[in-house]
N, C-alpha and C positions, 0 to 999 in steps of 0.2 A: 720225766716220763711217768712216774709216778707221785700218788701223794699220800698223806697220812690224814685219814677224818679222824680229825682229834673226837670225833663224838660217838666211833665206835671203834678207835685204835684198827682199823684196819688198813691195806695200804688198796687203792684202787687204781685204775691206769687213767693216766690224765690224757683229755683229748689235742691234737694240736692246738684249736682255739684257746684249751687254758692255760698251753703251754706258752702261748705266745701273750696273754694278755697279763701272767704273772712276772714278764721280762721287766717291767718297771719297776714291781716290786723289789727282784733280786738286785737288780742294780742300785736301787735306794740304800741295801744296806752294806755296802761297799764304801768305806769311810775316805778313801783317797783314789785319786786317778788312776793312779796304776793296780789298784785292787778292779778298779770299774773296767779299764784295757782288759784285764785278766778274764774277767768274767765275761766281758762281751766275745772273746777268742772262744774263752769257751763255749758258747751258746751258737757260735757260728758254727762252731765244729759240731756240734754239736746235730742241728739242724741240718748242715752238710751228709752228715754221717745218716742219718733218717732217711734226708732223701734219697740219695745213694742208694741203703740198703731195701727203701722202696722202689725203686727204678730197676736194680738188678734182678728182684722180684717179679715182673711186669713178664718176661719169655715163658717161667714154670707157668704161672696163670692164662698166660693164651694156651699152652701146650695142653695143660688140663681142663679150658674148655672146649677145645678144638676132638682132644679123645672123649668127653662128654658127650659130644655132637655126634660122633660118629656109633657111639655105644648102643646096640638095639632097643628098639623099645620092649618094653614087656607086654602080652599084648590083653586087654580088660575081658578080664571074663563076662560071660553074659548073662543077666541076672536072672536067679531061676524065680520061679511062678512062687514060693512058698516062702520068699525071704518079703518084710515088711519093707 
């Protein structure tokens, strides 16, 4: 979920894209099978656990568009003669 730019030691959130395009890499340095099993379990659970906790996500985000919608509008003042 995260990574470190070694170019300015800070850590930034990595997107799912380069979370999924660095799965090769991780798995290259896993020197035997059952180190590579391990790490694939974890990536699944992993991934499982994401989507999850975006899916469970999904009710709060309609609720708070749905009171968005309904929240008055403010209403636009009318512009006076002396403003540019």
């Amino acid at each position: 979920k995260f990574s470190i730019d070694s170019s300015t030691s800070r850590t930034r959130a990595m997107s799912f894209t380069e979370a999924f395009k660095a799965i090769p890499y991780d798995l290259s340095l896993c020197r035997t099978p059952k180190e590579k099993v391990r790490k694939c379990t974890q990536l699944v659970k992993l991934i499982v656990d994401e989507v999850t906790g975006l899916i469970t996500k999904i009710p709060y985000g309609a609720r708070a568009l749905k009171t968005h919608k309904k929240l008055p509008r403010r209403p636009v003042a009318p512009a006076r003669d002396d403003e540019v």
